[in-house]
C-alpha positions as CSV (number, residue, x, y, z in Angstrom):
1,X,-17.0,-38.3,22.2
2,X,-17.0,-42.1,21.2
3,X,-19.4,-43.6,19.2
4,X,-22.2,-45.7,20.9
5,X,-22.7,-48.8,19.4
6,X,-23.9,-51.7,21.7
7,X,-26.0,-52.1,25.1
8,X,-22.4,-52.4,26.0
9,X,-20.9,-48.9,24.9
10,X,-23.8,-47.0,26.3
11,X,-24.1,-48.8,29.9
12,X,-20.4,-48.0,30.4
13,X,-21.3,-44.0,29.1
14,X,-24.5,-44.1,31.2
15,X,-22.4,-45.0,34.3
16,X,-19.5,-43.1,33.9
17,X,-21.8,-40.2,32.8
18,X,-23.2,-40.8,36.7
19,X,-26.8,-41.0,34.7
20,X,-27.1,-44.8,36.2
21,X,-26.1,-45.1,39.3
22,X,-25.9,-49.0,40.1
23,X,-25.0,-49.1,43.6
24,X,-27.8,-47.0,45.3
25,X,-30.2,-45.2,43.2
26,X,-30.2,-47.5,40.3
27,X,-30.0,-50.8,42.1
28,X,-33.4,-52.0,41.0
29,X,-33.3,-50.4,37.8
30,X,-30.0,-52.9,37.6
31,X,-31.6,-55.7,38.5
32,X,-34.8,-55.9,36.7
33,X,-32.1,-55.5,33.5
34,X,-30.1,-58.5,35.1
35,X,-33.3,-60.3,35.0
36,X,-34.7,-59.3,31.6
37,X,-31.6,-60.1,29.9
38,X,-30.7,-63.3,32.2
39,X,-27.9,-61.8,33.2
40,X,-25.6,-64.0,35.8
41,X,-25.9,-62.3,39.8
42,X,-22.3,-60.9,40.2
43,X,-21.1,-60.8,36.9
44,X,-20.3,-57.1,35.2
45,X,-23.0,-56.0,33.2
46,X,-21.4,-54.2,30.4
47,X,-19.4,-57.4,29.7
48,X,-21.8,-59.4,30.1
49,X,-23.7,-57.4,27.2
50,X,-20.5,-57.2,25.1
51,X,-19.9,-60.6,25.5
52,X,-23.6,-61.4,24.0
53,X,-23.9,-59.0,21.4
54,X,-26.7,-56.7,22.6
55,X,-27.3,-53.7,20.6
56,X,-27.9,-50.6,21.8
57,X,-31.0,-50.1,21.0
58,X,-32.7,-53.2,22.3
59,X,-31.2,-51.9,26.1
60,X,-32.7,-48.4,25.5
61,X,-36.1,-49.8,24.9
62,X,-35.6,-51.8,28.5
63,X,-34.8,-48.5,30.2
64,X,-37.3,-46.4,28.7
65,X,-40.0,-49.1,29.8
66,X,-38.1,-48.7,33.6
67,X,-38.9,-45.2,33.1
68,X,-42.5,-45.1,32.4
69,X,-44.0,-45.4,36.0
70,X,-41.9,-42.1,36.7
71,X,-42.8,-40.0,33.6
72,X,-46.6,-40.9,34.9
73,X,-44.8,-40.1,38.6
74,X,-44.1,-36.9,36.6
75,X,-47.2,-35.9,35.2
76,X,-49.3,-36.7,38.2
77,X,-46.9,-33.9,40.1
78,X,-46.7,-31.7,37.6
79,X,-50.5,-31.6,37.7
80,X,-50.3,-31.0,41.7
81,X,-48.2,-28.3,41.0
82,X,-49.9,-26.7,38.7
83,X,-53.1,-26.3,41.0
84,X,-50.8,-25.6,44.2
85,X,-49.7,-22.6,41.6
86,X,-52.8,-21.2,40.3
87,X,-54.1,-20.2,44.2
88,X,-50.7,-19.4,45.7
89,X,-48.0,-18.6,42.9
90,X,-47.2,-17.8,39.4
91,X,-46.1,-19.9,36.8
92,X,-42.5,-19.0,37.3
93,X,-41.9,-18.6,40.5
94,X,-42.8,-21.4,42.2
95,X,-40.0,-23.9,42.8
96,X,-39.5,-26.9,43.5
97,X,-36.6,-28.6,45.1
98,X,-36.0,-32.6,44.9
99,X,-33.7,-33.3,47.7
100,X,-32.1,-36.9,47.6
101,X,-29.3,-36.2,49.5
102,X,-27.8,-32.8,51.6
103,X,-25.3,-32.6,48.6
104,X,-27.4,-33.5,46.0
105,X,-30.3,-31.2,45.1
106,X,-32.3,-30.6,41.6
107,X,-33.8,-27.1,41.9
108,X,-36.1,-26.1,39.2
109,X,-38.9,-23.9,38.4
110,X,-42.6,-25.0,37.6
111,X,-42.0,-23.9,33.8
112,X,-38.7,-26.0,33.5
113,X,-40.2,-29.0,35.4
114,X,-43.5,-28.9,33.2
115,X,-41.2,-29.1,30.0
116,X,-39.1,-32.0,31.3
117,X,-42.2,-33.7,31.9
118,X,-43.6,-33.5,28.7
119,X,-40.5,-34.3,26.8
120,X,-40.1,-37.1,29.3
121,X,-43.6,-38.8,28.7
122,X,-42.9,-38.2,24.9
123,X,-39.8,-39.1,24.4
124,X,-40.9,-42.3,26.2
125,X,-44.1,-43.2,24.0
126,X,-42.0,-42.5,21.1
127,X,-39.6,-45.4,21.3
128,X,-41.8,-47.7,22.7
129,X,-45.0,-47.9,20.1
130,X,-44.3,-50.9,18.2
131,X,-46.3,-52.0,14.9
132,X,-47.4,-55.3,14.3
133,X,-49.5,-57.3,12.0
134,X,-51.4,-60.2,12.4
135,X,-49.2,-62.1,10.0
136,X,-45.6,-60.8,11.7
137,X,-47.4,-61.9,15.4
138,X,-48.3,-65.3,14.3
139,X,-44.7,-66.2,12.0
140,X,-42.9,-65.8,15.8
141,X,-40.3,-69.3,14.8
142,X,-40.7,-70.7,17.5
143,X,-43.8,-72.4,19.8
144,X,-44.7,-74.8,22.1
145,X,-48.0,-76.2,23.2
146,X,-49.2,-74.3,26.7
147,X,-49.4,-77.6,28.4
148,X,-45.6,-78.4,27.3
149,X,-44.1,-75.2,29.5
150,X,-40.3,-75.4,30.7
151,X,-39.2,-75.9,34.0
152,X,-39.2,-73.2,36.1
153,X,-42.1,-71.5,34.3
154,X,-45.0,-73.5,36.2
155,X,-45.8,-70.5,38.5
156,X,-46.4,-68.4,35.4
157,X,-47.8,-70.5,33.9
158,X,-50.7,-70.9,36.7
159,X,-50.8,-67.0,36.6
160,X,-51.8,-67.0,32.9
161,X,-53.9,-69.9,33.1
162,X,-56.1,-68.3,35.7
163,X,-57.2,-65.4,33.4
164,X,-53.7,-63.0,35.4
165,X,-51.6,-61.0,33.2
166,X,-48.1,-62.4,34.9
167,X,-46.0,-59.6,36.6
168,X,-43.3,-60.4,34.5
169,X,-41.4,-62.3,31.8
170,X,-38.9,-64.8,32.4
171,X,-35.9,-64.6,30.2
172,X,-34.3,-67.8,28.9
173,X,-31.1,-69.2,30.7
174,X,-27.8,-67.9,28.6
175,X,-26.7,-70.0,25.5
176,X,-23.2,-69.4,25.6
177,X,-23.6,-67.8,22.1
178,X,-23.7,-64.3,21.8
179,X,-25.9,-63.6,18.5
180,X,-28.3,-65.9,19.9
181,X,-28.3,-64.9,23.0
182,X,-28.8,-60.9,21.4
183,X,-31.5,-61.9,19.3
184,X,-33.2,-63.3,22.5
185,X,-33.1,-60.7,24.0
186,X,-34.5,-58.9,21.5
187,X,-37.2,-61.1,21.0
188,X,-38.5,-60.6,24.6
189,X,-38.2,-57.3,24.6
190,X,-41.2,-57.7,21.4
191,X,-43.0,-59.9,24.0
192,X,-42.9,-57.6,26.8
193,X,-43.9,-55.1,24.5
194,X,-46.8,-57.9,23.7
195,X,-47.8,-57.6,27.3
196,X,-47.5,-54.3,28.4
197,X,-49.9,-53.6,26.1
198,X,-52.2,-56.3,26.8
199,X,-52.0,-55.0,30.1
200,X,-52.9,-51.8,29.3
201,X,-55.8,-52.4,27.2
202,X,-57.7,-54.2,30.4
203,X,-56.8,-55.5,34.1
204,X,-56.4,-58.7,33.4
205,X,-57.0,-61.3,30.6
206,X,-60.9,-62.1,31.2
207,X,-61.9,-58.0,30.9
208,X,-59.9,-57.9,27.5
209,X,-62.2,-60.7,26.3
210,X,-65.4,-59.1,27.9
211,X,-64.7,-55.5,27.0
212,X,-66.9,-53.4,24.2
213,X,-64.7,-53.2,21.3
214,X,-66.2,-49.6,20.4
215,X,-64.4,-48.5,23.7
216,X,-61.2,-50.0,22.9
217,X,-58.1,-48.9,20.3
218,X,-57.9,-50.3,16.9
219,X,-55.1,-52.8,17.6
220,X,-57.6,-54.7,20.8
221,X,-58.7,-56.5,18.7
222,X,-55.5,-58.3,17.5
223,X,-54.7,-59.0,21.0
224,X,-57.9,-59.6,21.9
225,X,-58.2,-62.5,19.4
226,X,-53.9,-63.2,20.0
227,X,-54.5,-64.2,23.8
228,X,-57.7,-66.2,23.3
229,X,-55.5,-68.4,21.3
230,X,-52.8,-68.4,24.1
231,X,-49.8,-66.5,21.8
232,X,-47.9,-65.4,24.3
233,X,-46.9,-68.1,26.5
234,X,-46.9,-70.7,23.6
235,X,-44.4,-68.1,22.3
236,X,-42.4,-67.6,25.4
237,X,-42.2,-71.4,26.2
238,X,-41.1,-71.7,22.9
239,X,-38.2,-69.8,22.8
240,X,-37.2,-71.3,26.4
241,X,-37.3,-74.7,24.8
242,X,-35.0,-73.5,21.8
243,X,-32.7,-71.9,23.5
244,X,-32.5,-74.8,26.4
245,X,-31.8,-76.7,22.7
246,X,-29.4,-74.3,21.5
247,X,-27.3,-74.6,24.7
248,X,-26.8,-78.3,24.7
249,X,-26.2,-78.7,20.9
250,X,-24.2,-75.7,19.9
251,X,-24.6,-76.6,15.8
252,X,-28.3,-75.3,16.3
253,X,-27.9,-72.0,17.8
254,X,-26.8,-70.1,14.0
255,X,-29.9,-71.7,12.8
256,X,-31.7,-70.4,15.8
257,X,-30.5,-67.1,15.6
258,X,-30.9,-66.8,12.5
259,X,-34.8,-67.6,12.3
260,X,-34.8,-64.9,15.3
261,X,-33.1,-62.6,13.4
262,X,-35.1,-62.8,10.0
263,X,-38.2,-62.1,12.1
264,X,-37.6,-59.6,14.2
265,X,-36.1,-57.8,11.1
266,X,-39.1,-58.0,9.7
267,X,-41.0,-55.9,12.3
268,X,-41.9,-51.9,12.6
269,X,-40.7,-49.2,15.6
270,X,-42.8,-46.6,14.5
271,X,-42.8,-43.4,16.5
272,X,-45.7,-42.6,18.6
273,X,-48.4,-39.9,16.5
């Protein structure tokens, strides 16, 4: 089997595998990459990835986020299941059948199912548990003041302003140059990391600053203190306004990619304990 090597290699194996399915099943899936990565409406993905330099890695950490809500989707039945089995079946011989099309059918048993929803939910909070420092968060290259946001970003802005954590992260306009471009992308994957956990530390940014910190992880506190001081959107508008840089003066984008580079090679994917 070939080698996988770039976001590239293993969209084309994930399609051809039938494992992503971007015409029906998939299609939102597709899109919310299209949008993560900036990727042009119309234009063909897997080029579009080779053609920027994105590793594989950095698109298996998008997917695996896709995936989350349906590892919990998982869980939740697994746990309805498991009570529908202890009053009217055994372990083993209940079955369940997902049925998503008359050809199409995934039988399995309430043992199987309960295994591939635990190595589901695990194999997800592996990958995505990233470790960072106060000093790594605050040597991000690139800021700009919240009051100096991009074009485009005024809605978001407004969100964040108003105490919301935003639904989503906009992803800088393409450069034209593919390392830059791939270490972009890589840094917003590190700031959607940001806020997804931010968002799941408290509903919304006025309850993280509010909330007892004897309730709340060890790491609350770093982005408890991290938001008060408005990291993430100086962070995001700042790498908006450097790529929007990069794109009109093409001398500045190895220099830009290069200060991405440095620091996101200096952060820590640790596997979830």
């Amino acid at each position: 089997m070939d080698r996988i090597d770039s976001a590239a290699d293993l969209w084309r194996r994930l399609c051809g595998l039938g494992q992503l399915r971007p015409r029906d099943y998939d299609a939102d899936i597709v899109q919310r990459v299209r949008t993560e990565f900036g990727l042009a409406p119309g234009r063909d993905v897997a080029q579009e990835f080779h053609r920027r330099g994105v590793p594989a890695e950095t698109l298996v950490r998008t997917l695996l986020r896709e995936l989350q809500p349906f590892a919990m989707m998982m869980m939740d039945l697994l746990r309805l299941y498991e009570r529908i089995a202890a009053t009217s079946a055994t372990s083993d011989n209940l079955r369940i059948v997902y049925e998503f099309s008359e050809s199409d059918q995934l039988d399995l048993l309430l043992s199987a199912f309960r295994e591939q929803a635990r190595v589901t939910q695990r194999s997800i909070e592996t990958v995505l548990r990233l470790e960072i420092t106060h000093r790594q968060l605050w040597t991000f290259p690139f800021a700009h003041h919240i009051s100096d946001r991009p074009s485009g970003l005024e809605v978001w802005a407004a969100t964040y302003t108003a105490g919301s954590w935003p639904d989503d992260l906009p992803a800088p306009a393409p450069t034209g140059d593919s390392a830059l471009d791939g270490a972009v992308a890589e840094a917003m994957t590190v700031l959607r990391a940001y806020l997804d956990r931010a968002r799941s530390l408290a509903p919304n940014r006025l309850s993280l600053r509010s909330s007892v910190s004897d309730l709340l992880p060890p790491d609350a506190d770093l982005v408890r203190t991290s938001d008060a001081e408005n990291w993430l959107p100086t962070r995001l508008f700042g790498l908006h306004g450097e790529a929007a840089m990069a794109a009109e003066d093409r001398s500045r984008g190895a220099r830009t990619a290069a200060r991405l580079r440095e620091w996101l090679d200096d952060l820590d994917w640790r596997p979830s304990t």
